[in-house]
DSSP file (Angstrom, degrees, kcal/mol; ACC not computed):
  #  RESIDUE AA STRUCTURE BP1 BP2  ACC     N-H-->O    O-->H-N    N-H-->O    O-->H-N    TCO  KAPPA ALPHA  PHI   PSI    X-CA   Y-CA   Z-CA
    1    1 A X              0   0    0      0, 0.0     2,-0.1     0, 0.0     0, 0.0   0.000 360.0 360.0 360.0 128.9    0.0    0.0    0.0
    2    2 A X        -     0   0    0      4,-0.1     2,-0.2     3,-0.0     3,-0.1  -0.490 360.0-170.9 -74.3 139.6    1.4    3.5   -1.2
    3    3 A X        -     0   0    0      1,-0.1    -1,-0.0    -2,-0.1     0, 0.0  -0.312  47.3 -93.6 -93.0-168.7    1.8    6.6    1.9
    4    4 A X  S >  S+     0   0    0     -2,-0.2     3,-1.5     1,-0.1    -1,-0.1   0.772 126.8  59.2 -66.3 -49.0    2.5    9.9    1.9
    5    5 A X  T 3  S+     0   0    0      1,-0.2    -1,-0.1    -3,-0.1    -3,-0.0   0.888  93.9  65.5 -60.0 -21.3    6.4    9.0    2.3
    6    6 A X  T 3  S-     0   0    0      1,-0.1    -1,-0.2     0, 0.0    -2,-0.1   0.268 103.4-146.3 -94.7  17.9    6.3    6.9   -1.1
    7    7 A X    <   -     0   0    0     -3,-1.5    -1,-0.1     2,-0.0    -2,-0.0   0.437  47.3  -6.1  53.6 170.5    5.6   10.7   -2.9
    8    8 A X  S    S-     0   0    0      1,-0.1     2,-0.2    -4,-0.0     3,-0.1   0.099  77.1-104.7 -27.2 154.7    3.3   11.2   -6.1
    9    9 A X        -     0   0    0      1,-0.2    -1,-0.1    -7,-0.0    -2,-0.0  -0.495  52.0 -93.4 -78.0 165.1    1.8    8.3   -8.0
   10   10 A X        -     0   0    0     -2,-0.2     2,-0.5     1,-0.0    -1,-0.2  -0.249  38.1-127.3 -38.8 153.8    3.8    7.9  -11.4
   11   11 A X        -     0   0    0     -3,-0.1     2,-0.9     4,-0.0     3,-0.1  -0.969   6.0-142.1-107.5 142.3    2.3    9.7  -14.3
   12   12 A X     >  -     0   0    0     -2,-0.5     4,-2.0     1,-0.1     5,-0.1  -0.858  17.2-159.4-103.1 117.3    1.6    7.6  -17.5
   13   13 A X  H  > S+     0   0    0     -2,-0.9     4,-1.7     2,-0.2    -1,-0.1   0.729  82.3  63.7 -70.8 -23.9    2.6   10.5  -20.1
   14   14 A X  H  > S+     0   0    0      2,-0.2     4,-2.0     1,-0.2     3,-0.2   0.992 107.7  30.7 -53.1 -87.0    0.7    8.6  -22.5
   15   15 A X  H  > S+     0   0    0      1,-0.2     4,-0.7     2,-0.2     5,-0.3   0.801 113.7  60.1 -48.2 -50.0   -2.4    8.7  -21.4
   16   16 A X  H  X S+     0   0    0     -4,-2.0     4,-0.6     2,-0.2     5,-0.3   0.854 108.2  55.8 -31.9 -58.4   -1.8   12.2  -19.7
   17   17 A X  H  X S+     0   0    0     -4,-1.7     4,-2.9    -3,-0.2     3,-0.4   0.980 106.7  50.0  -8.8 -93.4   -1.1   13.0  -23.7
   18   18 A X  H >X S+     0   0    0     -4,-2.0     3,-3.4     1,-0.3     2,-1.2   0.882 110.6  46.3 -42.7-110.3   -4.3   11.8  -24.5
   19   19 A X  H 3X S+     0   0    0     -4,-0.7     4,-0.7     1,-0.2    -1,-0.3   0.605 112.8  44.1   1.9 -32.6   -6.2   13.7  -21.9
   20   20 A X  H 3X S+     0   0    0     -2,-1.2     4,-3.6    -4,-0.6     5,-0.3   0.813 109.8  60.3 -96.0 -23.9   -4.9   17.0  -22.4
   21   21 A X  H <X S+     0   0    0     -3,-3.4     4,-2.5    -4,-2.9     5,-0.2   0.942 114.3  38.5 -60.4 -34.8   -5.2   16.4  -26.6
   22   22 A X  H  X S+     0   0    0     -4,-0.9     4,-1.0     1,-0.2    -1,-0.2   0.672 110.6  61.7-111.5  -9.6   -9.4   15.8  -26.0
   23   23 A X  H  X S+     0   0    0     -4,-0.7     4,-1.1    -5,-0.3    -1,-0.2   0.842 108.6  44.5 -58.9 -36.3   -9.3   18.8  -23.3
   24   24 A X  H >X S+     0   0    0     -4,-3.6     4,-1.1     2,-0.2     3,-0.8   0.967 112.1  48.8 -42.8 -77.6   -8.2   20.8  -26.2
   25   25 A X  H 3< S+     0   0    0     -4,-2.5     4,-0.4    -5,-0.3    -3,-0.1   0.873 114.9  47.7 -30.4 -61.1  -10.6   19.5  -28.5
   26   26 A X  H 3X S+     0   0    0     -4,-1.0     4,-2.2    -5,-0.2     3,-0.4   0.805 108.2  48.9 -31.5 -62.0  -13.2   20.1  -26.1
   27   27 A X  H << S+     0   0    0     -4,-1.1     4,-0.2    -3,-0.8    -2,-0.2   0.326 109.4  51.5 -93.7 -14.7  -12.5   23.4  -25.1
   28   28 A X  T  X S+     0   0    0     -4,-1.1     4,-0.7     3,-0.1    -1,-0.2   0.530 108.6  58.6-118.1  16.9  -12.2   24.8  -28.7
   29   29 A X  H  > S+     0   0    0     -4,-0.4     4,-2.5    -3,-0.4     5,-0.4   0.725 104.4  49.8 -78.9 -56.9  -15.8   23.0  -29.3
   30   30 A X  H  X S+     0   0    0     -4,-2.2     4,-1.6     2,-0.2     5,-0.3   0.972 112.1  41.3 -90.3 -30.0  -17.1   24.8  -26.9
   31   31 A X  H >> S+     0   0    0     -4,-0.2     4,-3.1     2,-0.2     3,-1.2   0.980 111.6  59.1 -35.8 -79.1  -15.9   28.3  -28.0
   32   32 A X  H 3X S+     0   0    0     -4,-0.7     4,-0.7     1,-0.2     3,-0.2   0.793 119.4  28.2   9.3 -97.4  -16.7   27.3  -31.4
   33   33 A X  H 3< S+     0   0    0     -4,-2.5     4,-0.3     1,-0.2    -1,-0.2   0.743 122.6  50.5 -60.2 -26.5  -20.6   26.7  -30.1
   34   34 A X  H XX S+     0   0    0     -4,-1.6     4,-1.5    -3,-1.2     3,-1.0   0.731  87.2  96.4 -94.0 -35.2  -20.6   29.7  -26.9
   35   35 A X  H 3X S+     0   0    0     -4,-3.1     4,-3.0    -5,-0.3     5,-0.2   0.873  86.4  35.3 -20.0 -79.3  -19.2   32.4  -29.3
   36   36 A X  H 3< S+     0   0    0     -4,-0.7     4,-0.4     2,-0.2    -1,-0.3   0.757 118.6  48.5 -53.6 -24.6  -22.2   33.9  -30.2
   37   37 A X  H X> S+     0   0    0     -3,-1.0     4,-2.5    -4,-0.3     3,-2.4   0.956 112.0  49.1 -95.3 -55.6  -23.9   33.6  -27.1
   38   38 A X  H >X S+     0   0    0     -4,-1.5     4,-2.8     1,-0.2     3,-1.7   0.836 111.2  49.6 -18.1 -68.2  -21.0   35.0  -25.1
   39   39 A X  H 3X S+     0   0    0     -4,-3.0     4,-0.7    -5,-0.3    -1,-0.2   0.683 119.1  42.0 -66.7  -7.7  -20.8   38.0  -27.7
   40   40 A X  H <> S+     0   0    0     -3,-2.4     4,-2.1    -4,-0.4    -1,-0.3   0.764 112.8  58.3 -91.3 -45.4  -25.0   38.2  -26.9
   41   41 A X  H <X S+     0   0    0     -4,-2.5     4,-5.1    -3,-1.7    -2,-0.2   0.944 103.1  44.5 -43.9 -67.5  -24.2   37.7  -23.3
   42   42 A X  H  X S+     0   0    0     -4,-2.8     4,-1.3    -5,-0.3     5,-0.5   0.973 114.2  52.9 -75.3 -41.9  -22.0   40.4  -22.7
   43   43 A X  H  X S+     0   0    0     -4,-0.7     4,-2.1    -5,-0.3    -1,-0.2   0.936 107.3  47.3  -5.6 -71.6  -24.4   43.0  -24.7
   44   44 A X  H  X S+     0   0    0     -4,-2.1     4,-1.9     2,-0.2     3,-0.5   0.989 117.5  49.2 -62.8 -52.0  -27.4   42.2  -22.9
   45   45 A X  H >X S+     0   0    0     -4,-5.1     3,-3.2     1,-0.2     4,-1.8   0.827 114.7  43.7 -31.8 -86.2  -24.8   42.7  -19.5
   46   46 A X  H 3X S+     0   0    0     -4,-1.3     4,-1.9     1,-0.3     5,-0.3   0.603 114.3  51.1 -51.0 -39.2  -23.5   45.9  -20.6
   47   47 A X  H 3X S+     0   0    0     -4,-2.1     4,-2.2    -5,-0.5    -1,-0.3   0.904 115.1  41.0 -54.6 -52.6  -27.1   47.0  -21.7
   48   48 A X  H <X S+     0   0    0     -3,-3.2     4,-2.1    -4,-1.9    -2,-0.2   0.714 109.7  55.2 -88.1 -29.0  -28.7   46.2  -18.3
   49   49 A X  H  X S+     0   0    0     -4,-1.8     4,-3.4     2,-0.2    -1,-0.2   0.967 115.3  45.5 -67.0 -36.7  -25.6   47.6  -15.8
   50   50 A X  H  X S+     0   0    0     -4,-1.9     4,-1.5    -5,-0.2     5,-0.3   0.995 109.1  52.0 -73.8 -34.9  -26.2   51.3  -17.9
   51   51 A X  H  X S+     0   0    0     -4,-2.2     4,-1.0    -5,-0.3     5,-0.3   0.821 114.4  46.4 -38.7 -72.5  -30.2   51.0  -17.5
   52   52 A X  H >< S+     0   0    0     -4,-2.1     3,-0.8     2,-0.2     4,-0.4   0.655 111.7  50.1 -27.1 -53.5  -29.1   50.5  -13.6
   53   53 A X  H >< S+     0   0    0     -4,-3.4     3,-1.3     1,-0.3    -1,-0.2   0.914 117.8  42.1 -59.0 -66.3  -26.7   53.6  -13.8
   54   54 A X  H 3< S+     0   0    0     -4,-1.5    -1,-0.3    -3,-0.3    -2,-0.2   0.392 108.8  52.1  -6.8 -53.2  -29.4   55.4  -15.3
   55   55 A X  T << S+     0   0    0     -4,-1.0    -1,-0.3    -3,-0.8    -2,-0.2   0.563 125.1  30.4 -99.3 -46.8  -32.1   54.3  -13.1
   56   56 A X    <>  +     0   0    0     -3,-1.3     4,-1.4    -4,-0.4    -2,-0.3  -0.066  69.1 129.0-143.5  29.6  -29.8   55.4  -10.0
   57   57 A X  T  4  +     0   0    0      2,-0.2     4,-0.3     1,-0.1    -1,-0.2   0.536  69.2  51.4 -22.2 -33.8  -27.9   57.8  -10.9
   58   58 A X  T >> S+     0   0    0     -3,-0.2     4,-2.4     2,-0.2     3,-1.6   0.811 116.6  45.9 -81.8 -48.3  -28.6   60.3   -8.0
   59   59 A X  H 3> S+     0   0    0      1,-0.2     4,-5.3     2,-0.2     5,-0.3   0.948 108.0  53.7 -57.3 -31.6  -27.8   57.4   -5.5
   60   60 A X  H 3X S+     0   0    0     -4,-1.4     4,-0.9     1,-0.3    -1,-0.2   0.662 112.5  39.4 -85.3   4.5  -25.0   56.3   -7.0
   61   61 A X  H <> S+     0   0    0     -3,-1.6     4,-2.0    -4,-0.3    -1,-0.3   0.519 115.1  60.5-116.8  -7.2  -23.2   59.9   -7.1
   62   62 A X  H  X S+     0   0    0     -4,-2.4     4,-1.7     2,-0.2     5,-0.4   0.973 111.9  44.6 -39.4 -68.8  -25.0   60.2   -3.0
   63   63 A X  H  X S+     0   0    0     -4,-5.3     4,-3.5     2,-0.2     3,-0.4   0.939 111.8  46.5 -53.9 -57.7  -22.8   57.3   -2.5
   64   64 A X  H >X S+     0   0    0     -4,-0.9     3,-1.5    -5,-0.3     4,-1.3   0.929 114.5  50.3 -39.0 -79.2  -19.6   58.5   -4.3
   65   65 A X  H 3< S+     0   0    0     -4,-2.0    -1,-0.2     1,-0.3    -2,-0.2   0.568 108.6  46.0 -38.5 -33.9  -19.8   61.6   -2.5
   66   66 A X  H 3< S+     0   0    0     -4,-1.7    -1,-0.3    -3,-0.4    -2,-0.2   0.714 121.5  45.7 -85.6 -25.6  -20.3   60.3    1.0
   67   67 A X  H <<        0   0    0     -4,-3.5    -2,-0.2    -3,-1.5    -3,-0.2   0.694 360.0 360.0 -78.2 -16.8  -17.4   57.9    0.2
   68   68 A X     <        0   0    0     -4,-1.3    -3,-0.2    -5,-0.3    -4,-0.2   0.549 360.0 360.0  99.9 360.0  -14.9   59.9   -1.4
């Protein structure tokens, strides 16, 4: 039975290989497919913080002012 004193298991580089090759894959799949909705995402964000700014504007320069 492996401890703590008998340090890290081995790594099989192979397989470690493999893994990181279909993390890749993966990971440019799902940009690929998320693109648009990211670029939709941050819009809608960016849309909704200035309605808020907008919306509270008086508070939000109350608050600056009593904060510095």
């Amino acid at each position: 039975m492996a401890t703590a004193m008998d340090g890290p298991p081995a790594i099989d580089e192979a397989k470690l290989a493999e893994a990181q090759a279909w993390e890749r894959k993966v990971a440019v799949a799902n940009w690929d497919c998320s693109r648009e909705l990211y670029q939709v995402q941050s819009r809608i964000s960016a849309e909704l913080e200035q309605e808020f700014i907008d919306a509270n504007r008086g508070r939000i320069d109350e608050l600056l002012e009593q904060n510095g």
